[in-house]
MARDREN-87497 format. One record per atom (N, C-alpha, C): x, y, z. Coordinates in steps of 0.05 Angstrom, whole numbers, padded with zeros to 5 digits, always signed. Each point is the difference from the previous one (the first is absolute). Layout:
BEGIN
XYZ
...
***
This chain:
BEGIN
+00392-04891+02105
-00027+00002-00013
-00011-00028-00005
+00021-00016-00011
-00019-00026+00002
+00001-00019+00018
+00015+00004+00022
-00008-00014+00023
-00024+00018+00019
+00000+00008-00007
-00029+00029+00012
-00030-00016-00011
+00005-00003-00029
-00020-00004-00025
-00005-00034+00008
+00014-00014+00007
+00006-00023+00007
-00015-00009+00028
+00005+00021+00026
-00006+00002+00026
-00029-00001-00002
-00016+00023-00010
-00027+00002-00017
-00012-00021-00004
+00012-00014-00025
-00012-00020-00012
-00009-00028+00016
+00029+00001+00019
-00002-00030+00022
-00022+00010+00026
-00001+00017+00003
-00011+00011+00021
-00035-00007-00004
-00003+00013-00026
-00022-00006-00014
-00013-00032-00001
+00023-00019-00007
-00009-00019-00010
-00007-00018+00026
+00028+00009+00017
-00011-00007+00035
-00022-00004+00012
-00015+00025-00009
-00023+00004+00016
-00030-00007-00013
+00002-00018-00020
-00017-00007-00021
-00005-00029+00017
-00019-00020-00009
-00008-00012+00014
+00000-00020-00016
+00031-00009-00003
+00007-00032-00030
+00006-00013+00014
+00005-00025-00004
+00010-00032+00020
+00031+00016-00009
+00014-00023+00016
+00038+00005+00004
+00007+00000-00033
-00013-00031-00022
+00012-00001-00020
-00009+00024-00016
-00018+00020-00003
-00004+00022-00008
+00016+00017+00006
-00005+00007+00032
+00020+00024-00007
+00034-00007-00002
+00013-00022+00005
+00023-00010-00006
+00006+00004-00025
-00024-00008-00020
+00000+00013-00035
+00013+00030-00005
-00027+00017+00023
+00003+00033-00003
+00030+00007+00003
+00012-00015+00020
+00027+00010+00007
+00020-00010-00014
+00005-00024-00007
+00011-00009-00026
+00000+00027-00024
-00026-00005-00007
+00000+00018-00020
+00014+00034+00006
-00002+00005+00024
+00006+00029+00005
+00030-00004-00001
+00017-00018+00009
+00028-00017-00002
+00004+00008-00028
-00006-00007-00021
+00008-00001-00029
-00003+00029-00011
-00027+00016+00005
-00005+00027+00000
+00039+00013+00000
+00004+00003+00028
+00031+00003+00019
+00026-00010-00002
-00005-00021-00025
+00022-00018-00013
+00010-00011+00021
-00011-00005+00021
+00010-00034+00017
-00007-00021-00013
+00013+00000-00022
-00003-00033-00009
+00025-00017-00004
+00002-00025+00008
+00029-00007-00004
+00024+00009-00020
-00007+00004-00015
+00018+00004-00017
+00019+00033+00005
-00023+00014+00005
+00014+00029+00016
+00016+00002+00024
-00013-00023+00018
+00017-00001+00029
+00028-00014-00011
+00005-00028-00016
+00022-00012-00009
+00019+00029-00009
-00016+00013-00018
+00022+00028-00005
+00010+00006+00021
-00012+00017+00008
+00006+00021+00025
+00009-00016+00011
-00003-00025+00014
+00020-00008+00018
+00038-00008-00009
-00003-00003-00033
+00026-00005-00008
+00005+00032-00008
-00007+00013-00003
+00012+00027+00002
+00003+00014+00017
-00006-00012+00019
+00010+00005+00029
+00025-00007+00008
+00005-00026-00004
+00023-00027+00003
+00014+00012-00009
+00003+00012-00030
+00014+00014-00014
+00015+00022+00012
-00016+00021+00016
+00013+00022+00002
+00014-00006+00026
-00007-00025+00017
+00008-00003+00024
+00031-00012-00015
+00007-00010-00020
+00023-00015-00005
+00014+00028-00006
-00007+00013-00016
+00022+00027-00014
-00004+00013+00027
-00008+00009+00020
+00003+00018+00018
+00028-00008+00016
-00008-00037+00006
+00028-00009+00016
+00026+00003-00019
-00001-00010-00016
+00015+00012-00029
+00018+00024+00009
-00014+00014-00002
+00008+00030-00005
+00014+00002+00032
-00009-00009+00020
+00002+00008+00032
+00031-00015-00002
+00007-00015-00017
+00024-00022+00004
+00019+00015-00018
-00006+00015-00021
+00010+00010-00012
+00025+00028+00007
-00024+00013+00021
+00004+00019+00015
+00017-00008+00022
+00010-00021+00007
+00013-00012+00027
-00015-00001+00017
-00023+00000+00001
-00012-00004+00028
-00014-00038+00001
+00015-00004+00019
-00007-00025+00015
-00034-00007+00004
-00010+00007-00023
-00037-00001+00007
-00014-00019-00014
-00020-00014+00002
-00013-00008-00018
-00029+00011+00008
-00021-00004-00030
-00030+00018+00000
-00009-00017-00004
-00021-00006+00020
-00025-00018+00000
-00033+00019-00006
-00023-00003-00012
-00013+00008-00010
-00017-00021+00016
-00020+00019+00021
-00016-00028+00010
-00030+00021+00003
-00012-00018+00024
-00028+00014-00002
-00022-00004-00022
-00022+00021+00001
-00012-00003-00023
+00003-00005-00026
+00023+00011-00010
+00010+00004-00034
+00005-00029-00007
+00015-00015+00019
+00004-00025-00009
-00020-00018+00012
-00017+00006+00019
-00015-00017+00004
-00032-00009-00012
+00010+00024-00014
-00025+00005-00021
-00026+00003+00004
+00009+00017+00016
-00038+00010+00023
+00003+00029-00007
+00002+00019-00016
-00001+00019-00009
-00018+00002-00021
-00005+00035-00017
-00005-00003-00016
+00008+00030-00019
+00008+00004-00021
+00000+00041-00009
-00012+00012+00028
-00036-00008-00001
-00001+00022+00008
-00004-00007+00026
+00009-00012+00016
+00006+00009+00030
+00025+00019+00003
+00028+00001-00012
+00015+00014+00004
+00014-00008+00021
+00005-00027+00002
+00017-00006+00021
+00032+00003+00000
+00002+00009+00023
+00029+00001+00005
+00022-00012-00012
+00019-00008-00011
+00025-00023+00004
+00008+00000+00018
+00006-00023+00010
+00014-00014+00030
+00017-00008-00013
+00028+00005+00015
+00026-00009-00008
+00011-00008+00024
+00024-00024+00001
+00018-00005+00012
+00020+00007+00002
+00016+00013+00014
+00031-00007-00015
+00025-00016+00029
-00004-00014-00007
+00017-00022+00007
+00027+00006+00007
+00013+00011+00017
+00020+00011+00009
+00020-00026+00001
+00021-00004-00021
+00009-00027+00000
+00035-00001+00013
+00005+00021+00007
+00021+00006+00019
+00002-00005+00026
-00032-00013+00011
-00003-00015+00024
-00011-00016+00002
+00002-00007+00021
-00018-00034+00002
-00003-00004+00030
-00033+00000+00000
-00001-00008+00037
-00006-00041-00002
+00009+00000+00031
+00006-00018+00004
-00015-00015+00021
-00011-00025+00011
-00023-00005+00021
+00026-00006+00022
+00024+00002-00001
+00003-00023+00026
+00037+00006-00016
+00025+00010+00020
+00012+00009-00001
+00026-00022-00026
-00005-00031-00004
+00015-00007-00016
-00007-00007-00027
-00019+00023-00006
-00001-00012-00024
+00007+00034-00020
+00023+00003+00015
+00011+00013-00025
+00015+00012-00019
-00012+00019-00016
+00016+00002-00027
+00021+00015-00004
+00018-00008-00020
+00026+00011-00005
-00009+00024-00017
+00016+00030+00003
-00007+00012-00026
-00028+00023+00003
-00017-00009+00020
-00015+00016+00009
+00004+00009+00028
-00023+00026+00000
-00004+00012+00027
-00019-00016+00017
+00004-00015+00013
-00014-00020+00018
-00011+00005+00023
-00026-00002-00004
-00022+00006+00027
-00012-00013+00004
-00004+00001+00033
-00020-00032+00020
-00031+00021+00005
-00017-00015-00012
-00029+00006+00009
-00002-00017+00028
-00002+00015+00021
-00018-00012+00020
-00028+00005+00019
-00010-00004+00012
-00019+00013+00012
+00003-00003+00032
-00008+00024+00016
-00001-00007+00030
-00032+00013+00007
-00007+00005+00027
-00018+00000+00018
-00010+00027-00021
+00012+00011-00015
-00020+00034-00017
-00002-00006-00014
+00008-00017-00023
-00007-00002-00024
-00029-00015-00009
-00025+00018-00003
-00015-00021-00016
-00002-00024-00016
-00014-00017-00012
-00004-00017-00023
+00006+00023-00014
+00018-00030-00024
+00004+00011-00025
+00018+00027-00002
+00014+00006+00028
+00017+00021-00005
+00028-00012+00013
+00019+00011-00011
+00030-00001+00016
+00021+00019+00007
+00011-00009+00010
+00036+00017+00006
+00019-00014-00016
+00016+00020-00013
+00019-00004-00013
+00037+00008+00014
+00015-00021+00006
+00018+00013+00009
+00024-00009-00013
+00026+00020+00008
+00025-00009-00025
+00013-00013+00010
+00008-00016-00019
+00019-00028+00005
+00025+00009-00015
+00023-00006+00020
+00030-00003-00014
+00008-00030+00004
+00031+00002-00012
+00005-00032-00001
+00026+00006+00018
+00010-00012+00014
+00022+00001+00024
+00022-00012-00022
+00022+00014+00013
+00029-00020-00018
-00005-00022+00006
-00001-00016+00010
+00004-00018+00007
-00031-00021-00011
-00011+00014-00029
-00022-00019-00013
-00023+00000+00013
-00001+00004+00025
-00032+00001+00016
-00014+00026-00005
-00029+00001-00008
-00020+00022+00000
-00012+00013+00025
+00003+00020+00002
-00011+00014+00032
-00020+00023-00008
-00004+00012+00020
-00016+00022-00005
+00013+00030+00007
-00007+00007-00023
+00019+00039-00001
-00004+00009+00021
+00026+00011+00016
-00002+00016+00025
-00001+00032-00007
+00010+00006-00019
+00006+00033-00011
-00021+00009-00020
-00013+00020+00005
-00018-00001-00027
+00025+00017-00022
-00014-00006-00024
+00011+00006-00028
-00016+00029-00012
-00018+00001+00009
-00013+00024-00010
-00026+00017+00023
+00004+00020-00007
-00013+00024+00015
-00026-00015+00008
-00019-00018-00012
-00022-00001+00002
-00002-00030+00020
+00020-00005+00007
+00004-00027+00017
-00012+00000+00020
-00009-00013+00020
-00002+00004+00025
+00007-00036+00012
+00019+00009+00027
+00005-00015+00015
-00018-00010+00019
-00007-00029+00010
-00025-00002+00017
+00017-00006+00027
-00015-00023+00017
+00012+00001+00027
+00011-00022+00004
+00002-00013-00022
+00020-00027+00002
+00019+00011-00023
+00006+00030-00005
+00028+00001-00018
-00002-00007-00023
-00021-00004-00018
+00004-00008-00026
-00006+00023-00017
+00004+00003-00017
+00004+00026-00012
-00028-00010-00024
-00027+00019-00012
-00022-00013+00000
-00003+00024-00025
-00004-00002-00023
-00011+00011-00026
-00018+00015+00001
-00009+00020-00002
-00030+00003+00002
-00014+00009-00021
-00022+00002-00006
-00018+00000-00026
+00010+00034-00017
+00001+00022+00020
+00000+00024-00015
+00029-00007+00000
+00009-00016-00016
+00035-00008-00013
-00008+00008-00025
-00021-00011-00013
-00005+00003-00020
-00006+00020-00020
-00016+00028+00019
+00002+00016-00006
+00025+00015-00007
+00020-00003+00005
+00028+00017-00008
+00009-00017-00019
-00006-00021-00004
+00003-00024-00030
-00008+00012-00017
-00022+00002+00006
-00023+00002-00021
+00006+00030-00023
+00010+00024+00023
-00001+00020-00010
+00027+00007-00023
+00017-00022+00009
+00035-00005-00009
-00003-00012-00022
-00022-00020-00002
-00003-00013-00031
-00019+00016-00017
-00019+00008+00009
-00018+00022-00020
+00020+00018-00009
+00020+00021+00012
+00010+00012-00006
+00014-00007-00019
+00015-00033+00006
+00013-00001-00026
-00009-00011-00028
-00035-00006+00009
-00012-00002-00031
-00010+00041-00010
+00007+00006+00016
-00011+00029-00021
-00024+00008+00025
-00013-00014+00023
-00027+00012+00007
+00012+00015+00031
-00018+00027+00009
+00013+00008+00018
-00022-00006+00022
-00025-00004-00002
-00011-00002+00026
-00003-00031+00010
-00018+00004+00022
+00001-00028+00017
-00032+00001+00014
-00018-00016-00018
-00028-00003+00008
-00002-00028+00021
-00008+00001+00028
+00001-00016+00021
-00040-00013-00005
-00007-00020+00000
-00016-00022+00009
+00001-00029+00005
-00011+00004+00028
+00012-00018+00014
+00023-00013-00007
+00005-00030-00001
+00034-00005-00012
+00007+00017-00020
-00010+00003-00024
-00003+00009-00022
+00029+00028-00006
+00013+00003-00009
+00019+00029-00002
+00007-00005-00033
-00016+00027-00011
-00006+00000-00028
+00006+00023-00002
-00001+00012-00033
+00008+00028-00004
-00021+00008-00021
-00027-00026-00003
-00012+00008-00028
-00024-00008+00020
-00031+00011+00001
-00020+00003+00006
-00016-00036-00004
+00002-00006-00022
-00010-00014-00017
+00022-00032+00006
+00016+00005+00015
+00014-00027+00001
+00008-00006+00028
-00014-00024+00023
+00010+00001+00025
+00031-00017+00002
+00019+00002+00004
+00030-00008-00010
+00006-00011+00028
+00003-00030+00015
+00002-00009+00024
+00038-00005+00000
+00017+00006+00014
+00025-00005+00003
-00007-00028+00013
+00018-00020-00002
-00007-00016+00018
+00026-00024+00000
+00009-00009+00024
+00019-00023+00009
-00010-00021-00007
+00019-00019-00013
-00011-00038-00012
+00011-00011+00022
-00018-00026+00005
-00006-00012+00018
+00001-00034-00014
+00018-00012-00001
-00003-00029-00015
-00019-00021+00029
+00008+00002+00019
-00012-00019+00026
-00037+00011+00001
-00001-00029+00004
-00039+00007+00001
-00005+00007+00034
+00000+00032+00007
-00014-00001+00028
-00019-00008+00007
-00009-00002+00030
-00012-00017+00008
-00020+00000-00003
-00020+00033-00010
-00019+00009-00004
-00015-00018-00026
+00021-00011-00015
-00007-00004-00032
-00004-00031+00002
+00012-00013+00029
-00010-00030-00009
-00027-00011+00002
-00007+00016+00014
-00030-00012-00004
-00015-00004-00017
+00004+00027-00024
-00004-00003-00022
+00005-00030-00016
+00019-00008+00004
+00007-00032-00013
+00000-00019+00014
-00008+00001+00021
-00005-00031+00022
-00030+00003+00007
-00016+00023+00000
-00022-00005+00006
-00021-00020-00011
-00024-00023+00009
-00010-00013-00018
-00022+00024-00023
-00011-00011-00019
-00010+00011-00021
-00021-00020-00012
-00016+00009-00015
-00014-00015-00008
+00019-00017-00027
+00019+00022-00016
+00016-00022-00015
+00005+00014-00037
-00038+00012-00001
+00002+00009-00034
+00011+00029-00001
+00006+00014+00013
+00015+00031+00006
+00015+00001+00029
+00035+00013-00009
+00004+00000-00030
-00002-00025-00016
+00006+00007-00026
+00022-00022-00008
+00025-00008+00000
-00001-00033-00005
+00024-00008+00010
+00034+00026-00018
-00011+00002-00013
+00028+00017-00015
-00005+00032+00015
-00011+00010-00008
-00008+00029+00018
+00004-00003+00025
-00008-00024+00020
+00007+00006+00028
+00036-00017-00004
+00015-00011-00018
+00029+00000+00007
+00022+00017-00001
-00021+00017-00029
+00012+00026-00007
-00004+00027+00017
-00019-00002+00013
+00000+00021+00016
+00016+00000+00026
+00011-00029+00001
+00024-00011+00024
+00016+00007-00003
+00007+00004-00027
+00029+00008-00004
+00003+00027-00011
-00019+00013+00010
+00001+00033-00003
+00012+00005+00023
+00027+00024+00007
+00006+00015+00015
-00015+00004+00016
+00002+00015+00026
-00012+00020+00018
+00013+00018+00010
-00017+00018+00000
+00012+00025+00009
+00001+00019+00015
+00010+00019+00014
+00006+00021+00028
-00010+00018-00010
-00015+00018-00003
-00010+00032-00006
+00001+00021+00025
+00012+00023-00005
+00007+00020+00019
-00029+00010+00012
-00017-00013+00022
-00032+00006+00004
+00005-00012+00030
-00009+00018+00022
+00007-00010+00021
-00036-00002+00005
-00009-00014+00023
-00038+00000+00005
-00009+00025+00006
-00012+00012-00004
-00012+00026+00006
-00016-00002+00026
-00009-00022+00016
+00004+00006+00031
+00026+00005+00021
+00006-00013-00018
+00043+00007+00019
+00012+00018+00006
+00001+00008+00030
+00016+00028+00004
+00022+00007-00028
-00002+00029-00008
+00016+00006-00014
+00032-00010+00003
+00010-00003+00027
+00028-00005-00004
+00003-00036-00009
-00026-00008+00005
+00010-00039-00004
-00010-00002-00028
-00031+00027-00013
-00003-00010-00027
+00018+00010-00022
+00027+00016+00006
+00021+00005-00018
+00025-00026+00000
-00009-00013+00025
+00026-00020-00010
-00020-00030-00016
-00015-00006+00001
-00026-00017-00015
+00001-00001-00041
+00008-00028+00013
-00008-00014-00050
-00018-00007+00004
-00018+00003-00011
-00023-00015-00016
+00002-00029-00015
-00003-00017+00016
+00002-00029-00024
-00022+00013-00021
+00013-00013-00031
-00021+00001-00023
+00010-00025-00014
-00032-00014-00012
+00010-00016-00030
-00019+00013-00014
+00003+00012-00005
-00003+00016-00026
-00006-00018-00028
+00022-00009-00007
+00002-00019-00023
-00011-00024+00007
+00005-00016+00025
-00018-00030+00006
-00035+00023-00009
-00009+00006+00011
-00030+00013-00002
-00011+00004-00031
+00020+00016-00008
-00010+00002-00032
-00001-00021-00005
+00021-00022-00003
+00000-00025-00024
-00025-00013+00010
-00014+00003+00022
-00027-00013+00003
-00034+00000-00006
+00017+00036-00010
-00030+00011-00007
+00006+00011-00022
+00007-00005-00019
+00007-00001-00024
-00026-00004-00028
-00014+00014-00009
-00018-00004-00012
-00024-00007+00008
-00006+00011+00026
-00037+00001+00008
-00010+00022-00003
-00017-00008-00021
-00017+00034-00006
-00013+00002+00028
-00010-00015+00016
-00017+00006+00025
+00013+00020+00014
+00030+00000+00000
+00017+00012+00011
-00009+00036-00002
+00002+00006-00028
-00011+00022-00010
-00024+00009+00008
-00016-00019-00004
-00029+00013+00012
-00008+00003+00029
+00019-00021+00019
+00006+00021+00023
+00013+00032+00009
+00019-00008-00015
+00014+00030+00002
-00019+00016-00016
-00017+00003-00013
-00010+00024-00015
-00034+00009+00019
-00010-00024+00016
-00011+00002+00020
+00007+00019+00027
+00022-00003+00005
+00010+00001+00025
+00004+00035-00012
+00014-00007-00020
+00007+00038-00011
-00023+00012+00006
-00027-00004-00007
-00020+00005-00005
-00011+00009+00020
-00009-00020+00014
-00020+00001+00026
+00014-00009+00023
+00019+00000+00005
+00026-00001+00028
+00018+00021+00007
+00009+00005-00014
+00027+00030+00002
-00012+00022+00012
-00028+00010-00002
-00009+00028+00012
-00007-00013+00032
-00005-00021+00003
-00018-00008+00024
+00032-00024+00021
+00024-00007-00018
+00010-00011+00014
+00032+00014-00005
+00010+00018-00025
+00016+00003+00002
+00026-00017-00006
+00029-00001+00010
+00013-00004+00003
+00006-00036+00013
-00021+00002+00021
+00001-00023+00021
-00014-00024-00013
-00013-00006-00025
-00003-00012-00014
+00011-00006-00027
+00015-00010-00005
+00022-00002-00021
+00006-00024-00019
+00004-00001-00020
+00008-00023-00029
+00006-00025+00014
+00010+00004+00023
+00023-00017+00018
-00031-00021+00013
-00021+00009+00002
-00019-00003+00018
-00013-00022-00016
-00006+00017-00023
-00010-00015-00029
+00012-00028-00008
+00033-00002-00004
+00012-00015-00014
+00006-00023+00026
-00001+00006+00029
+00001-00027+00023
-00026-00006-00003
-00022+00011-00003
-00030-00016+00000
+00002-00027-00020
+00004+00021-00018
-00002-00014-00031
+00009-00024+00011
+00038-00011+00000
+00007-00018+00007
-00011-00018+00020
-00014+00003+00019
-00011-00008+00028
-00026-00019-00023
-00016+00029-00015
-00027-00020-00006
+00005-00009-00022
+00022-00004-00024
+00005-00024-00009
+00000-00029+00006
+00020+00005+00022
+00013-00034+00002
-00031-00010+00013
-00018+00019+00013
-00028-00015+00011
-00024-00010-00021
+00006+00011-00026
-00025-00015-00022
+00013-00010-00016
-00008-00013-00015
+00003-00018-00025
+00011+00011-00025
+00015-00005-00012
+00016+00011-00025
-00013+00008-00022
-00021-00020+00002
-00024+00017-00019
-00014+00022-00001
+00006+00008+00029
-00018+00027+00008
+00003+00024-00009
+00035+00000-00007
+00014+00018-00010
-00001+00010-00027
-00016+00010-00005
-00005+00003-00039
-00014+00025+00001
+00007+00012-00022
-00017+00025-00014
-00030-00005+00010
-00011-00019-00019
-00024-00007+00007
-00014-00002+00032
+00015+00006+00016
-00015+00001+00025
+00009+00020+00023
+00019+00020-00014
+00016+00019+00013
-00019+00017+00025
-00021+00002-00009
-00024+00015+00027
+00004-00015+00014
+00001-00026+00001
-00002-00022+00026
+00031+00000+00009
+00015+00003-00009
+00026-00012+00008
+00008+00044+00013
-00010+00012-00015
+00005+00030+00024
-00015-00004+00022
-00024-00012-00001
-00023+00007+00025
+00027-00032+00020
+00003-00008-00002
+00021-00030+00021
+00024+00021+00007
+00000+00025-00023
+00037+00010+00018
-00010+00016+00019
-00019+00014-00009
-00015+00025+00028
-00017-00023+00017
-00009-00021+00008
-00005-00011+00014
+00019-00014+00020
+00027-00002-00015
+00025-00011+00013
+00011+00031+00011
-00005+00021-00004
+00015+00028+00014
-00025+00009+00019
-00025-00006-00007
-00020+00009+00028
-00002-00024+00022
+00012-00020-00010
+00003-00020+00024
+00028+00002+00020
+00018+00011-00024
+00024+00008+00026
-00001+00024+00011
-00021+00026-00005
-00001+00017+00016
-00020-00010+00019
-00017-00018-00003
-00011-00003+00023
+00018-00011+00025
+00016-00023-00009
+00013-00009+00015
+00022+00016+00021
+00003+00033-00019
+00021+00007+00002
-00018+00018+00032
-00031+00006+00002
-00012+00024+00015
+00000-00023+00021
***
């Protein structure tokens, strides 16, 4: 009701005929109306932190080898009551560990090589099992270990994403829940919470260096935010490409940083007033194929291109109209 009452109001003030610092006021003000004001996001985001700590808590408690990451909107603080957004969770399957390149690895875990050949898109991989030979050297599994294995044509025995599903349903069961809600990676048992299983990844693939070697203008990120988001994990999610013959998009991970992404966008109300746009006047006309994901790479792209000043409450119309100018310039590019 009050993101409805809210939708109204901005819509209204949109179409009124104020310079940027006017209606930047209107929306500000509609911000505080909605309790986006710092002090509410600082909450919610530490009572978030919070439940993400007692959840791993409890998951350790229970014996399970997991840890719970809380990412997405809740912590990135581009929500609001009344959008009703989802929780995005991680959980960090810490009983394995994939690996880029066959010697780097670990004692104590289930050890998997991400690689890619001639099928795998960007940003997706193969996962396959590694044993360790008597004799101290690491090879690659000739036998699979479980029903859901599949062997390829060089003999390596290869994980595949619906693994997870028979996880998934073995640990719900043993918190008390009996069903198994499927979106995309996502295998949840509550409507209201998308729950990602997912393999840690300490090596930066190759996809992610660009990210930190590319030149930049210099003022985004910052120097602590872009070190810290270096030393965030990455991670494998059970999501094969949805153009990929069915038999190659069941053996397919999904690279995610998840966590590098949030720590970057961390407190831009602009953030919000894209997503409450896009809710608005995008979802009936684009659906699915336009997504948060679309929103939050602009954003980043048309930061590092203006001035640090640009970025303020006070000029938020101008700094939304630069992110939809940075997303209708890559669909052009894209026709």
């Amino acid at each position: 009701m009050i993101t409805d009452m809210y939708f109204a109001y901005l819509n209204r003030v949109m179409s009124q005929k104020k310079s940027n610092e006017e209606l930047s006021r209107d929306v500000y003000e509609a911000f505080q109306t909605i309790s986006v004001t710092s002090e509410m996001i600082l909450r919610r985001r530490h009572d978030h932190l919070l439940q993400e700590t007692l959840y791993t808590t409890r998951l350790k408690f229970l014996g399970d080898s997991c840890s719970l990451f809380i990412v997405g909107s809740q912590v990135e603080e581009s929500t609001t009551l009344g959008m009703k957004s989802d929780i995005d969770q991680v959980a960090r399957l810490d009983s394995f560990h994939v690996v880029l390149r066959l010697g780097a690895w670990q004692t104590g875990k289930i050890n998997l090589l991400a690689f890619k050949d001639e099928t795998t898109p960007p940003q997706f991989y193969k996962l396959c099992r590694l044993q360790k030979t008597p004799d101290g050297r690491h090879e690659y599994m000739r036998d699979p270990i479980d029903d859901t294995d599949i062997v390829d044509k060089k003999g390596r025995v290869l994980i595949t994403n619906t693994w997870v599903d028979t996880f998934a349903m073995l640990e719900f069961k043993n918190l008390g829940e009996e069903k198994l809600i499927m979106n995309g990676p996502s295998r949840s048992f509550d409507d209201r919470l998308d729950l990602v299983l997912a393999f840690p990844c300490n090596d930066v693939p190759e996809e992610c260096e660009d990210l930190y070697q590319r030149s930049r203008p210099g003022h985004w990120p910052k120097t602590e935010t872009f070190e810290y988001a270096r030393q965030c994990p990455v991670f494998f999610v059970p999501q094969g490409h949805p153009h990929s013959p069915l038999n190659e998009r069941q053996l397919q991970w999904r690279l995610s940083t998840t966590q590098s992404d949030s720590s970057c966008l961390i407190s831009l109300k602009n953030n919000i007033l894209l997503k409450m746009l896009k809710k608005e006047n995008c979802k009936a006309k684009f659906g699915d194929n336009f997504s948060t994901f679309h929103i939050k790479t602009a954003m980043l792209f048309t930061i590092e291109r203006h001035s640090p000043g640009t970025w303020c409450i006070d000029n938020i119309v101008v700094c939304a109209t630069y992110c939809i100018d940075t997303l209708v310039q890559w669909a052009h590019d894209k026709v």
